[in-house]
N, CA, C and O atoms as CSV, one atom per row, in Angstrom:
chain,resi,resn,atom,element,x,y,z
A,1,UNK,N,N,0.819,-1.193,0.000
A,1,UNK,CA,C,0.000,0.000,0.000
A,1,UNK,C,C,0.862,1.256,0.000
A,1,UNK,O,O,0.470,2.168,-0.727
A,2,UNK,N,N,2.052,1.454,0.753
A,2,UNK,CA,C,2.483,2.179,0.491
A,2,UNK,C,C,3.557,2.451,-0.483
A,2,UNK,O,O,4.275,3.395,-0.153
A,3,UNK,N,N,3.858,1.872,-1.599
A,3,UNK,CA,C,4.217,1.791,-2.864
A,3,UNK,C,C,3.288,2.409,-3.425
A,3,UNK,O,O,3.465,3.461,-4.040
A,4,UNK,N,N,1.718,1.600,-3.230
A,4,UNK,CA,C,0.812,2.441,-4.331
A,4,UNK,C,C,0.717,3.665,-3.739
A,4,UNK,O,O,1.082,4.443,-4.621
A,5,UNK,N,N,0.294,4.632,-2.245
A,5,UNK,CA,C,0.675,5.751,-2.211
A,5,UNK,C,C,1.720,6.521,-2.351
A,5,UNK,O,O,1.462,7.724,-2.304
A,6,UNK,N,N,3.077,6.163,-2.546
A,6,UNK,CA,C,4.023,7.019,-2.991
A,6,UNK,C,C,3.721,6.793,-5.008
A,6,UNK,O,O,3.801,7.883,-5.575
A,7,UNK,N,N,3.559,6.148,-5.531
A,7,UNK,CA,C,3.125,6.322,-6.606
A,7,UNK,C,C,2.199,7.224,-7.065
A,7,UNK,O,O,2.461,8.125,-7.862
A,8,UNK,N,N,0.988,6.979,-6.522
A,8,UNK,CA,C,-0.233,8.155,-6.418
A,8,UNK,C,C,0.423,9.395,-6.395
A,8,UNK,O,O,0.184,10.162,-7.328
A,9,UNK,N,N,1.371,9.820,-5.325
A,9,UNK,CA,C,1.858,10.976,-5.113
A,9,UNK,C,C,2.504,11.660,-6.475
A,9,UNK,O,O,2.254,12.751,-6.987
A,10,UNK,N,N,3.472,10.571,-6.892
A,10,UNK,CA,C,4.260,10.707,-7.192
A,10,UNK,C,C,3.252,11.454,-9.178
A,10,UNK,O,O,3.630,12.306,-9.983
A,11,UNK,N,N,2.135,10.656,-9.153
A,11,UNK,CA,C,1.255,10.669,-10.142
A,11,UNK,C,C,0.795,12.217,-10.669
A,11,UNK,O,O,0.720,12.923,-11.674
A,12,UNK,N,N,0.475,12.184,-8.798
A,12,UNK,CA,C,-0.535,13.759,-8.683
A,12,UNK,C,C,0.910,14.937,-9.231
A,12,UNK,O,O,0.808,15.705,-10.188
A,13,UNK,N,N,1.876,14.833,-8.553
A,13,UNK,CA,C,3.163,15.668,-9.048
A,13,UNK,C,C,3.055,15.547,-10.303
A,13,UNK,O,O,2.579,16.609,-10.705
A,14,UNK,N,N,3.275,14.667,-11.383
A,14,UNK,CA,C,3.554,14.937,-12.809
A,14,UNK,C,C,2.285,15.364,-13.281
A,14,UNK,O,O,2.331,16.073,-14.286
A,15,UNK,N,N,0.800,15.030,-12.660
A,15,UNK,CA,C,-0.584,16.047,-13.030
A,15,UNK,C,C,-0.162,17.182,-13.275
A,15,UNK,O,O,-0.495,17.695,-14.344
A,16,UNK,N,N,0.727,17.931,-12.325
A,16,UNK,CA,C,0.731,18.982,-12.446
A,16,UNK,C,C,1.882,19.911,-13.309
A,16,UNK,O,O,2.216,21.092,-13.206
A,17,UNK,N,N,2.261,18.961,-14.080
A,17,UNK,CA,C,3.037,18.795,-15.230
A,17,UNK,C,C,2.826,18.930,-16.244
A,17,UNK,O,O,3.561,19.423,-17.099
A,18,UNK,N,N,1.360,18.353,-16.397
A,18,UNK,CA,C,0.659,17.728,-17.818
A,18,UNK,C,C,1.107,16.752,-18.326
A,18,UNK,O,O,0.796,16.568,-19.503
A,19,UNK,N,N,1.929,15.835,-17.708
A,19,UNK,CA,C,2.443,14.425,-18.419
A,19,UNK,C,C,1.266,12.944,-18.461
A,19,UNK,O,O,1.604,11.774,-18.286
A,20,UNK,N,N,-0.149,13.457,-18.743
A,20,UNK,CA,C,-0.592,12.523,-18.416
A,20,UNK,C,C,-0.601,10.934,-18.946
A,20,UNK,O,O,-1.281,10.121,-18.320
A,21,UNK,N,N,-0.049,10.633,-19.780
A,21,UNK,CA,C,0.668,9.717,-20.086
A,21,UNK,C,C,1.606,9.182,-19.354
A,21,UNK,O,O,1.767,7.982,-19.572
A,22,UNK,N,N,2.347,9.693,-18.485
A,22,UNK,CA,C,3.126,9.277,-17.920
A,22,UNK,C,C,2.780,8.908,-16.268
A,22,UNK,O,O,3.286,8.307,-15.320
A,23,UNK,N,N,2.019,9.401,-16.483
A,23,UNK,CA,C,1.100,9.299,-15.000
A,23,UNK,C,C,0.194,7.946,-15.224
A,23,UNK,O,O,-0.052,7.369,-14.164
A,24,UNK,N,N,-0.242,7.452,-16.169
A,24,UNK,CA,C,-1.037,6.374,-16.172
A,24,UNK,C,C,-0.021,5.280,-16.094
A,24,UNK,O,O,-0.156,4.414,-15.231
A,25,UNK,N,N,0.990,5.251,-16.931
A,25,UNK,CA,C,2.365,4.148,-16.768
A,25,UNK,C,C,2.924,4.391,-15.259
A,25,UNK,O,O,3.356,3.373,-14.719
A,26,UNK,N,N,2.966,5.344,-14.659
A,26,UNK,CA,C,3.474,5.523,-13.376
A,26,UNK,C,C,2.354,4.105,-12.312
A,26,UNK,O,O,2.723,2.993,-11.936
A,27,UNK,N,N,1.169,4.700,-12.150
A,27,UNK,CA,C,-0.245,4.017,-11.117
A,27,UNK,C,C,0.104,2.434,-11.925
A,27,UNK,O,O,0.352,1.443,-11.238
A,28,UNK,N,N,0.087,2.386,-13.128
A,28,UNK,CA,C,-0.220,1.044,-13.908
A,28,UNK,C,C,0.755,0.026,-12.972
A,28,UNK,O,O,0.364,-0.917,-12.284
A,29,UNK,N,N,2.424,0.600,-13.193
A,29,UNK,CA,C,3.340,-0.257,-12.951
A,29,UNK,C,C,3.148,-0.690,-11.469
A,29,UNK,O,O,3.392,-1.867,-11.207
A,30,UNK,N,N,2.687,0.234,-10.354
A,30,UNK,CA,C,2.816,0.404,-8.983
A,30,UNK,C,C,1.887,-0.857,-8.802
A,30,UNK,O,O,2.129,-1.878,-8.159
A,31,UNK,N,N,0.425,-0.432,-9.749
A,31,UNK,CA,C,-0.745,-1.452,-9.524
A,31,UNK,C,C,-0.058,-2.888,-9.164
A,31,UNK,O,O,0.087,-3.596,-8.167
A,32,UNK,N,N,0.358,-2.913,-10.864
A,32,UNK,CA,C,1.419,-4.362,-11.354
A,32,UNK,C,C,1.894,-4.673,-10.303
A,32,UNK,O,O,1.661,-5.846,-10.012
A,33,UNK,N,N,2.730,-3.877,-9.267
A,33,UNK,CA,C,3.720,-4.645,-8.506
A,33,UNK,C,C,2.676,-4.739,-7.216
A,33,UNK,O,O,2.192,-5.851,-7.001
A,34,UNK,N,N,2.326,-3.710,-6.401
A,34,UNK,CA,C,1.627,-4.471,-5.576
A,34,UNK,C,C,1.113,-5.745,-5.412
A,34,UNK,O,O,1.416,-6.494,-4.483
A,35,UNK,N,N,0.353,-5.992,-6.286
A,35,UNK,CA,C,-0.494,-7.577,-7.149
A,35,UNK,C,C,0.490,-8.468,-7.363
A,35,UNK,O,O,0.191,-9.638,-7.122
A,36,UNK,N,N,1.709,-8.224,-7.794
A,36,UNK,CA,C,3.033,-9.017,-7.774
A,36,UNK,C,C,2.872,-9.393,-5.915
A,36,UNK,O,O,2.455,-10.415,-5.370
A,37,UNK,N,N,3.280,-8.378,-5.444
A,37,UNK,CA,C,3.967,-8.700,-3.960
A,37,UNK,C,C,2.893,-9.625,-3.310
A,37,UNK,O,O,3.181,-10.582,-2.591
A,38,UNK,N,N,1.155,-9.100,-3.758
A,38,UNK,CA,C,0.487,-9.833,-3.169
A,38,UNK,C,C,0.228,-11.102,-3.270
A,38,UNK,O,O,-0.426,-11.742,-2.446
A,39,UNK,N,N,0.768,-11.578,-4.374
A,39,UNK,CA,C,0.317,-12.677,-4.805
A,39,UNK,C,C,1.184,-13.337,-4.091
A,39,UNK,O,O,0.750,-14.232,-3.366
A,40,UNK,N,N,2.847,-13.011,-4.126
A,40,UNK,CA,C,3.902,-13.465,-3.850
A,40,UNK,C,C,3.887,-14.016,-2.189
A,40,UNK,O,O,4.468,-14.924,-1.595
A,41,UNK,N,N,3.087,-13.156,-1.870
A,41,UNK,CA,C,2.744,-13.427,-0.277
A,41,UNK,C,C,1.587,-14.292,-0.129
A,41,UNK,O,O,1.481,-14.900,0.937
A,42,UNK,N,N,0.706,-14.444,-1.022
A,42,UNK,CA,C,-0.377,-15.443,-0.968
A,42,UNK,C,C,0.433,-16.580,-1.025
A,42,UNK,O,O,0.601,-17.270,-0.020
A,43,UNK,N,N,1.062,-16.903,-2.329
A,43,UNK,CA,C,2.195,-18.290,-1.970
A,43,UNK,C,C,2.797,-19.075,-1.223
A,43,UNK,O,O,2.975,-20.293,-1.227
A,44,UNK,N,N,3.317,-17.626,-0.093
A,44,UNK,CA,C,4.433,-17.828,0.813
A,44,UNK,C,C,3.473,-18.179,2.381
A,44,UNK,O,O,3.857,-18.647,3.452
A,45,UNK,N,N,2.590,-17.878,2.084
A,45,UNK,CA,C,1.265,-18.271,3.493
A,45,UNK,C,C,0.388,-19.618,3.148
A,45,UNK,O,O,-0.286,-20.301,3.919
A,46,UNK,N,N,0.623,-19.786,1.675
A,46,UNK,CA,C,0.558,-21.457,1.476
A,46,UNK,C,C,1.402,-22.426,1.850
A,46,UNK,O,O,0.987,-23.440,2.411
A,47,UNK,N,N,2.586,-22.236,1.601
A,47,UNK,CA,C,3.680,-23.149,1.909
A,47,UNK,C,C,3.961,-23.225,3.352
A,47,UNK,O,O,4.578,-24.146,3.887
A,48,UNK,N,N,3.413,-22.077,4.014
A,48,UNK,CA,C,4.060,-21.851,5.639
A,48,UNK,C,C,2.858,-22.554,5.882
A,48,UNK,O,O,3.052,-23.523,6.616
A,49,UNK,N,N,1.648,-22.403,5.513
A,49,UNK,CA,C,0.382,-23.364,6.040
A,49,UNK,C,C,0.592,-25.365,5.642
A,49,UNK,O,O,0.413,-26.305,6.416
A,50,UNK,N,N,0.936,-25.384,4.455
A,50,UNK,CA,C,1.590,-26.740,4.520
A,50,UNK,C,C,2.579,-26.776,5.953
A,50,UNK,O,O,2.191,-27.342,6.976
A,51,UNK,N,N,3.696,-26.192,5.865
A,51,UNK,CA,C,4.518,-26.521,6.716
A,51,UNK,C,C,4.549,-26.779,8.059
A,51,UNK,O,O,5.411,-27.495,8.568
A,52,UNK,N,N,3.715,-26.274,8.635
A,52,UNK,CA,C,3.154,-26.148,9.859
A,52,UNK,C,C,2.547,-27.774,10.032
A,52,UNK,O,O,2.555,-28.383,11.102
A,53,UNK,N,N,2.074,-28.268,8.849
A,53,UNK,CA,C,1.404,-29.783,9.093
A,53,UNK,C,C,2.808,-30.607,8.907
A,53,UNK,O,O,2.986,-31.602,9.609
A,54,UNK,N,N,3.726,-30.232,8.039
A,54,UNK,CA,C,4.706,-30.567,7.745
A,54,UNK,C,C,5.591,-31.142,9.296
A,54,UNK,O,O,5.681,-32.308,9.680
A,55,UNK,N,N,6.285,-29.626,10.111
A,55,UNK,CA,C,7.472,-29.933,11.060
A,55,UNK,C,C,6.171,-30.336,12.409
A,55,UNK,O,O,6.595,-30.431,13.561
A,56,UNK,N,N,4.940,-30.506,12.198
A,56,UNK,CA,C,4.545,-30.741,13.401
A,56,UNK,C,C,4.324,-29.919,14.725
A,56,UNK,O,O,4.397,-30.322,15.886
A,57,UNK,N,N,4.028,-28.621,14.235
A,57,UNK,CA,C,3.725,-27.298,14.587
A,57,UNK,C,C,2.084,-27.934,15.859
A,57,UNK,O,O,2.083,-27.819,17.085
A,58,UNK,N,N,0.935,-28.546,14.996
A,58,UNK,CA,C,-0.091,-29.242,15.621
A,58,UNK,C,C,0.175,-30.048,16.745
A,58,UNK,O,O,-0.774,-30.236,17.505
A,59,UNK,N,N,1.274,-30.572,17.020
A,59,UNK,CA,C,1.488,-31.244,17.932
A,59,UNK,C,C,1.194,-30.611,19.568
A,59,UNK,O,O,0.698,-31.157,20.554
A,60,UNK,N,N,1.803,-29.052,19.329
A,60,UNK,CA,C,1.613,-28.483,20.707
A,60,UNK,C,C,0.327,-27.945,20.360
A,60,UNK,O,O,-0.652,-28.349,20.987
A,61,UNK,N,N,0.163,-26.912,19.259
A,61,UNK,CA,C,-0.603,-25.740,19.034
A,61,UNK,C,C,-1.696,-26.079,18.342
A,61,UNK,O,O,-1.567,-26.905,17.438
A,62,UNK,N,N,-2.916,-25.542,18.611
A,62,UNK,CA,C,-4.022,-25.833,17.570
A,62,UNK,C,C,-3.908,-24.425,17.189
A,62,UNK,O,O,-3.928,-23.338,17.767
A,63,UNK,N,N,-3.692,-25.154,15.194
A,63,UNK,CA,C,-3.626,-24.402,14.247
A,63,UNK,C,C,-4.780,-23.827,13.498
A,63,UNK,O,O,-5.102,-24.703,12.695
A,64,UNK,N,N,-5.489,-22.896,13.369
A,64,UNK,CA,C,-6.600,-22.831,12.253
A,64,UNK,C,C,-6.431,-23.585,11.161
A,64,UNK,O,O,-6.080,-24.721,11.480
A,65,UNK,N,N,-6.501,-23.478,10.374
A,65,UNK,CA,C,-6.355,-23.741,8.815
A,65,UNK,C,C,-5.362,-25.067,8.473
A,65,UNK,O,O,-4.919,-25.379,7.368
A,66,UNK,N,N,-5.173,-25.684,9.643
A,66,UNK,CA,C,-4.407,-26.923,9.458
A,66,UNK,C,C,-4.716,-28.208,10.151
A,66,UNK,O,O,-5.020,-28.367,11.334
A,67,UNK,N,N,-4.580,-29.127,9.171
A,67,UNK,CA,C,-5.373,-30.258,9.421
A,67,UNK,C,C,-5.079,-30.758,10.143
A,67,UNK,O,O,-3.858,-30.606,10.138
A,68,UNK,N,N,-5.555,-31.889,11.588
A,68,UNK,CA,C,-4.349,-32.030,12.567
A,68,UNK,C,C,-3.735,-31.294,13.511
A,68,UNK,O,O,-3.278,-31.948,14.449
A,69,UNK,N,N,-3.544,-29.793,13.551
A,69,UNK,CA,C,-3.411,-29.208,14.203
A,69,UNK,C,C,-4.079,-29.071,15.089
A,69,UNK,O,O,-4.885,-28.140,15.108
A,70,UNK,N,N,-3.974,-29.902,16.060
A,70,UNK,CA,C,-5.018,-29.504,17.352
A,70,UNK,C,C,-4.337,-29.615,18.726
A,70,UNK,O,O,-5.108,-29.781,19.671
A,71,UNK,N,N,-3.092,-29.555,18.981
A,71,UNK,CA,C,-2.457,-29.688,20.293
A,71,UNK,C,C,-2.484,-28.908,21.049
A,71,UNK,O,O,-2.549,-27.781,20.558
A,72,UNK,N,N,-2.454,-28.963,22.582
A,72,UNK,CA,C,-2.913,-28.602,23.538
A,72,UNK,C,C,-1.995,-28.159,24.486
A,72,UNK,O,O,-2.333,-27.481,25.457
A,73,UNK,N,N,-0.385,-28.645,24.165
A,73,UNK,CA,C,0.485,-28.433,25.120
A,73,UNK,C,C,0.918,-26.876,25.286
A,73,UNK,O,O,1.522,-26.405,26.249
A,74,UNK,N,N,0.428,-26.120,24.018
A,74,UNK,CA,C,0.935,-24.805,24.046
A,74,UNK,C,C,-0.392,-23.955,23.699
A,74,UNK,O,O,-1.439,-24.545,23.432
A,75,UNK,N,N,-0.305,-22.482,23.714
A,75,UNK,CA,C,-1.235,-21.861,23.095
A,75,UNK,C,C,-1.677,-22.241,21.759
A,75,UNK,O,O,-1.075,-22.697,20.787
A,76,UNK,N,N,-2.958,-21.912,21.986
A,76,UNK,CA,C,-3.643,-21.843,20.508
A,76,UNK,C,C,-3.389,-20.595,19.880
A,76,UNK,O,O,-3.200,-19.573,20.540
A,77,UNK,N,N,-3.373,-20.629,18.460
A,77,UNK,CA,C,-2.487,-19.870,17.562
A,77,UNK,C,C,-3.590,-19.081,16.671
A,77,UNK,O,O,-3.138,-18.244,15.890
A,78,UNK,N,N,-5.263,-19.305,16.723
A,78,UNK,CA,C,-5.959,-18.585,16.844
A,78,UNK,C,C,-6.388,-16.921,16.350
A,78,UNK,O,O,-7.321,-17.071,17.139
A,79,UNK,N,N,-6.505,-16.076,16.022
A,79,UNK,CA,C,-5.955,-14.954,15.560
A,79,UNK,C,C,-4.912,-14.082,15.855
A,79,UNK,O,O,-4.813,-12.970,16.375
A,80,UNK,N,N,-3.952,-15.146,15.235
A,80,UNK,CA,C,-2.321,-14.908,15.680
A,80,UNK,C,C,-2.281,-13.322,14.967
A,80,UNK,O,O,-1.855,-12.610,15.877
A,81,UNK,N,N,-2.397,-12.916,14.401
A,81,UNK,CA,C,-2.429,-11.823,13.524
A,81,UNK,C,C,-2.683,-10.175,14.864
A,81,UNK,O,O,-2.226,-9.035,14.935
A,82,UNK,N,N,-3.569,-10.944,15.597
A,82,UNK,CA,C,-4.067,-9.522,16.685
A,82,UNK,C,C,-2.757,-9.632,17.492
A,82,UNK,O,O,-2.111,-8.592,17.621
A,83,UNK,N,N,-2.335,-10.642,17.991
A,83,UNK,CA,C,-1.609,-10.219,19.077
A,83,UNK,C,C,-1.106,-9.370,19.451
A,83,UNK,O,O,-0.917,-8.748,18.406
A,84,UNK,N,N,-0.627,-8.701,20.338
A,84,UNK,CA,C,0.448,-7.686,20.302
A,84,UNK,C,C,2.051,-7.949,20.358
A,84,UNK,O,O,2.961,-7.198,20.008
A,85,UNK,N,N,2.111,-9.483,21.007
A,85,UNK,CA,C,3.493,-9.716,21.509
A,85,UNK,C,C,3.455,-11.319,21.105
A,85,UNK,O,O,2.454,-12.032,21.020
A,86,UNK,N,N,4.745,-11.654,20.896
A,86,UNK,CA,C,4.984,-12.852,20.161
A,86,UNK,C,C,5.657,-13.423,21.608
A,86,UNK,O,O,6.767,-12.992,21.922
A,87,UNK,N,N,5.116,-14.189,22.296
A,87,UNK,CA,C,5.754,-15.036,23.382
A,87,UNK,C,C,5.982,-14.190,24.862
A,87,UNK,O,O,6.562,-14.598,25.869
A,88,UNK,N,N,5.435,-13.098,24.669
A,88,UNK,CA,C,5.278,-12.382,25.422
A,88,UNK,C,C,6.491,-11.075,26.020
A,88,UNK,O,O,6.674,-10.278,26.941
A,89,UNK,N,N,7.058,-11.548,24.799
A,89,UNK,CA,C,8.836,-10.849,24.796
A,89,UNK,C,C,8.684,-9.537,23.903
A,89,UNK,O,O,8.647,-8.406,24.386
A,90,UNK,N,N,8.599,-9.834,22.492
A,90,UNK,CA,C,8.831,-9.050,21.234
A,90,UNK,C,C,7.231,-8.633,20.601
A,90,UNK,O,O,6.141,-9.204,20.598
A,91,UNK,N,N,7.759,-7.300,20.074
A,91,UNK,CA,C,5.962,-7.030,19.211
A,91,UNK,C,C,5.841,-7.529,18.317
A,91,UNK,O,O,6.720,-7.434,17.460
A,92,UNK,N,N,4.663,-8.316,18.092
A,92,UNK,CA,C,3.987,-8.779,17.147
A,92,UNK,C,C,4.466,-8.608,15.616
A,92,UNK,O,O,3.435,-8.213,15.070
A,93,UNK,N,N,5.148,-8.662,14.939
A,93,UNK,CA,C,5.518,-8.105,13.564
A,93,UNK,C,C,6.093,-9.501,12.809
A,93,UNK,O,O,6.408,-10.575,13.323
A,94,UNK,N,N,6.114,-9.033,11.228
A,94,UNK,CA,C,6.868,-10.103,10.589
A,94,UNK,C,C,8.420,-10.598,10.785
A,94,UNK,O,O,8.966,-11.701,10.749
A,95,UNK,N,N,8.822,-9.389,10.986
A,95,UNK,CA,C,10.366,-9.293,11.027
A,95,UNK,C,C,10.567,-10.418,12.450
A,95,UNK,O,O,10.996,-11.572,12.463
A,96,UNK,N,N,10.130,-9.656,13.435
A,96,UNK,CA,C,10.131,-10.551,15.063
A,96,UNK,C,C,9.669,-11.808,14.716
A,96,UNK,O,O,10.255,-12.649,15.399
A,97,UNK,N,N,8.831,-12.327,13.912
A,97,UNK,CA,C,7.946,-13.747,13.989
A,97,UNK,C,C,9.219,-14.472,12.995
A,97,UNK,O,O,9.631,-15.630,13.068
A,98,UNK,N,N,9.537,-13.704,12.341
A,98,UNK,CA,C,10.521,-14.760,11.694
A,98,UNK,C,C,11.642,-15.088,12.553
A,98,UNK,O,O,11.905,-16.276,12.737
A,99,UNK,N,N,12.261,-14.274,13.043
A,99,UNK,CA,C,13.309,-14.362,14.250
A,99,UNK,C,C,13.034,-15.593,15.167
A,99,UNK,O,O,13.802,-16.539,15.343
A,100,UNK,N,N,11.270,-15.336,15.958
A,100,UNK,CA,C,11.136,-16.109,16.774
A,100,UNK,C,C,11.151,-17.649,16.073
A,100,UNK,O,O,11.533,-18.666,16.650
A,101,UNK,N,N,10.598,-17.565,14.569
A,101,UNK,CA,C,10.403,-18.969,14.628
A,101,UNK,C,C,11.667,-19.487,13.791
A,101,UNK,O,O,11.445,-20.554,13.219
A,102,UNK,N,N,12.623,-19.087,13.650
A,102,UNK,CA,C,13.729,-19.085,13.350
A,102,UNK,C,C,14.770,-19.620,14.151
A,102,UNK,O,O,15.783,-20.172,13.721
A,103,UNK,N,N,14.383,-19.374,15.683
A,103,UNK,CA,C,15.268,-19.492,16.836
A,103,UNK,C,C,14.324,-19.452,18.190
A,103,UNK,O,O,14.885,-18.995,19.186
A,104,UNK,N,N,13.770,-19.624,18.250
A,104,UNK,CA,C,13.146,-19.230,19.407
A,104,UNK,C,C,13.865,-18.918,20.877
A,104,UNK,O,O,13.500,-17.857,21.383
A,105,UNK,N,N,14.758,-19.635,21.570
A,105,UNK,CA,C,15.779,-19.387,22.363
A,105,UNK,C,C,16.020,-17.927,22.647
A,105,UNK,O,O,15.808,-17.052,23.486
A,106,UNK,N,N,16.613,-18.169,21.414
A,106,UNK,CA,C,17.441,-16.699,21.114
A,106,UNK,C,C,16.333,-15.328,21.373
A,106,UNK,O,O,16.738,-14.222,21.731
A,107,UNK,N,N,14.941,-15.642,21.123
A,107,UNK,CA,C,14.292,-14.257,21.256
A,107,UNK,C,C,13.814,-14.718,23.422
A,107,UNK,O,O,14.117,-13.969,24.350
A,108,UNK,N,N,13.252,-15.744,23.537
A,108,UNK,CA,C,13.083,-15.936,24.751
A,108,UNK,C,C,13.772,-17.283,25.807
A,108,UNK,O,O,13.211,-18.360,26.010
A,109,UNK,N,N,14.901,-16.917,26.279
A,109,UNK,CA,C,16.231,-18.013,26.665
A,109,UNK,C,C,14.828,-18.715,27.894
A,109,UNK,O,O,13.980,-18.167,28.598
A,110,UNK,N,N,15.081,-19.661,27.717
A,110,UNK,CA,C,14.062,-20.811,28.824
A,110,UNK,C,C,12.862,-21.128,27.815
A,110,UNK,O,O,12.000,-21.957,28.107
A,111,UNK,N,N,12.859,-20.616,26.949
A,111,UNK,CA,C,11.274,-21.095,26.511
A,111,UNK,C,C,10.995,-21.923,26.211
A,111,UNK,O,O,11.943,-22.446,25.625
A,112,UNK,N,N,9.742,-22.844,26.211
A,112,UNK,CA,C,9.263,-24.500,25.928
A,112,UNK,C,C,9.834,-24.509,24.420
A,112,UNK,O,O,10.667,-25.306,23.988
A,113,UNK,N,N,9.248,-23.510,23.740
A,113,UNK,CA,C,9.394,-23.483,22.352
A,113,UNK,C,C,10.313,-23.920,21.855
A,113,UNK,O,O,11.233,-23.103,21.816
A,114,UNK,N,N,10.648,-25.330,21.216
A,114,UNK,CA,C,12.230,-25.625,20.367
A,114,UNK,C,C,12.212,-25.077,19.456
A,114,UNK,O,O,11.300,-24.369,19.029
A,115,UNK,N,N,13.842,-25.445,18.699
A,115,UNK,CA,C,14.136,-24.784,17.687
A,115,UNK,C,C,14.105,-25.936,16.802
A,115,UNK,O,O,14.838,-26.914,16.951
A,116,UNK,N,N,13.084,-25.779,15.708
A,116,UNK,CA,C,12.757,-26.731,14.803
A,116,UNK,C,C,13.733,-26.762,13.920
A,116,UNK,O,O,13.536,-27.611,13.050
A,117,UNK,N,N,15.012,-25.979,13.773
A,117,UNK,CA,C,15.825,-26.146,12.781
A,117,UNK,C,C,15.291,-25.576,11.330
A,117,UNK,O,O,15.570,-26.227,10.323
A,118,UNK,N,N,14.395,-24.161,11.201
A,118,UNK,CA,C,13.926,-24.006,10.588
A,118,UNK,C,C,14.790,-23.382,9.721
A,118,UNK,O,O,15.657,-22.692,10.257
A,119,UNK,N,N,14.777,-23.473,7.939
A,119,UNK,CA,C,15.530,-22.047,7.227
A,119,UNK,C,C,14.784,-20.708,7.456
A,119,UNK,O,O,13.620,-20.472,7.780
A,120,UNK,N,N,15.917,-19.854,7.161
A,120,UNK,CA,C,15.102,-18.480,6.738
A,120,UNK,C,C,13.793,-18.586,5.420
A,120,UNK,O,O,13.022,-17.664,5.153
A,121,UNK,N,N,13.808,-19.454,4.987
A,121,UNK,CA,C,12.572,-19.552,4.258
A,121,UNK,C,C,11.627,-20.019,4.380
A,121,UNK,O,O,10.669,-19.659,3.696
A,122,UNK,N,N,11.554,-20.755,5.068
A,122,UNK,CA,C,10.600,-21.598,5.967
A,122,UNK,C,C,9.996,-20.584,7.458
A,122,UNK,O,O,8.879,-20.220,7.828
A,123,UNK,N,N,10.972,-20.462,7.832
A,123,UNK,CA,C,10.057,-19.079,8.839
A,123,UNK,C,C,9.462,-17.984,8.281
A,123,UNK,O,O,8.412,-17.509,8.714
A,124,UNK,N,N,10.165,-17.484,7.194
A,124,UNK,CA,C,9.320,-16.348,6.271
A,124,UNK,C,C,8.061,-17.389,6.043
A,124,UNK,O,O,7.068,-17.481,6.765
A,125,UNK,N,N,8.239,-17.852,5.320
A,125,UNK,CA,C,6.649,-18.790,4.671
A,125,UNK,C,C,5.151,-19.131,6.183
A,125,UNK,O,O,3.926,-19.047,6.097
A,126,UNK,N,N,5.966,-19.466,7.256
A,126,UNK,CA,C,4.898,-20.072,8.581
A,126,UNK,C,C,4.548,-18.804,9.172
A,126,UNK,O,O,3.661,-18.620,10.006
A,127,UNK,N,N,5.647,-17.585,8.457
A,127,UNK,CA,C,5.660,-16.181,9.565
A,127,UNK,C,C,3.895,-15.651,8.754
A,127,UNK,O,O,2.837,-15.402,9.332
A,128,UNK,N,N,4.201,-15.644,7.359
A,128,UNK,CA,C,3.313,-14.865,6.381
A,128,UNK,C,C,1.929,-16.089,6.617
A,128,UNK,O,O,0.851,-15.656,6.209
A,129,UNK,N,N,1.893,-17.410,7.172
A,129,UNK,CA,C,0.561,-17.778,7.191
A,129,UNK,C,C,0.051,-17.247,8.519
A,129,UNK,O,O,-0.937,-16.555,8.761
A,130,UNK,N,N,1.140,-17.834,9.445
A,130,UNK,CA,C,0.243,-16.875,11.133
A,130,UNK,C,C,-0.559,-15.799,10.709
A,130,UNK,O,O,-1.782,-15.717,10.598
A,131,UNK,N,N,0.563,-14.788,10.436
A,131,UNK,CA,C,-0.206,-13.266,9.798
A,131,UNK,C,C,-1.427,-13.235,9.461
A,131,UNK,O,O,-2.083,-12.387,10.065
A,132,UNK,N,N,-2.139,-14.039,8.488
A,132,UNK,CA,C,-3.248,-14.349,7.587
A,132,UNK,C,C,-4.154,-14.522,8.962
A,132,UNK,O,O,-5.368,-14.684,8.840
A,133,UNK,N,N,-3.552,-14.484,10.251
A,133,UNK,CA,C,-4.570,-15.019,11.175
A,133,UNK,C,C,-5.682,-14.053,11.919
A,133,UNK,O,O,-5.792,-14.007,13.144
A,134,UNK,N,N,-6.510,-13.272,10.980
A,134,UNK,CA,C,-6.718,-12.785,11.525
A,134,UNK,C,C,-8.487,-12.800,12.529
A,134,UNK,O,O,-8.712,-11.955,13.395
């Protein structure tokens, strides 16, 4: 979104140019990429939603959107998306959720939570389905 508003901006400035041609290729491309990123992130909240059935995420946590996911030993994961705080340490964000599920230790030293040995791509992917939780 804020790609497409610095674009917009950037639109309304050459309005006042008279380039309107260039202003429609300006919004067009921004459109394009947003819809790129979004899609790109629809993907990446598929694979993190497989994955989650995958490393056995269900085992502790009951997962929405995952089959099996119904464990009890930890919080339910529920509209992970509101939270404010990820484990009760760090704020809620993508950047932090990848960290945490990346390492967990490392964001909270004692925590039940293991470290699944996850890649950085694999926590991006489980980070962007939580998100979806809303």
């Amino acid at each position: 979104m804020k790609a497409v508003a610095g674009v917009l901006l950037v639109a309304l400035g050459a309005a006042g140019c008279g380039d309107n041609r260039a202003i429609g290729e300006q919004v067009s491309g921004g459109v394009q990429q947003e819809r790129a990123a979004r899609q790109l992130l629809v993907r990446s909240a598929e694979r993190g939603q497989r994955l989650i059935a995958e490393v056995g995420c269900g085992s502790c946590h009951t997962v929405p959107g995952v089959r099996g996911a119904e464990g009890k030993v930890a919080p339910p994961l529920y509209w992970f998306a509101r939270r404010t705080f990820i484990a009760g340490e760090v704020p809620n964000n993508y950047d932090n959720l990848v960290r945490w599920l990346k390492d967990p230790p490392s964001v909270e030293p004692g925590t039940a939570m293991p470290n699944l040995g996850l890649t950085d791509a694999q926590s991006r992917d489980i980070a962007a389905y939580l998100l979806t939780l809303q």
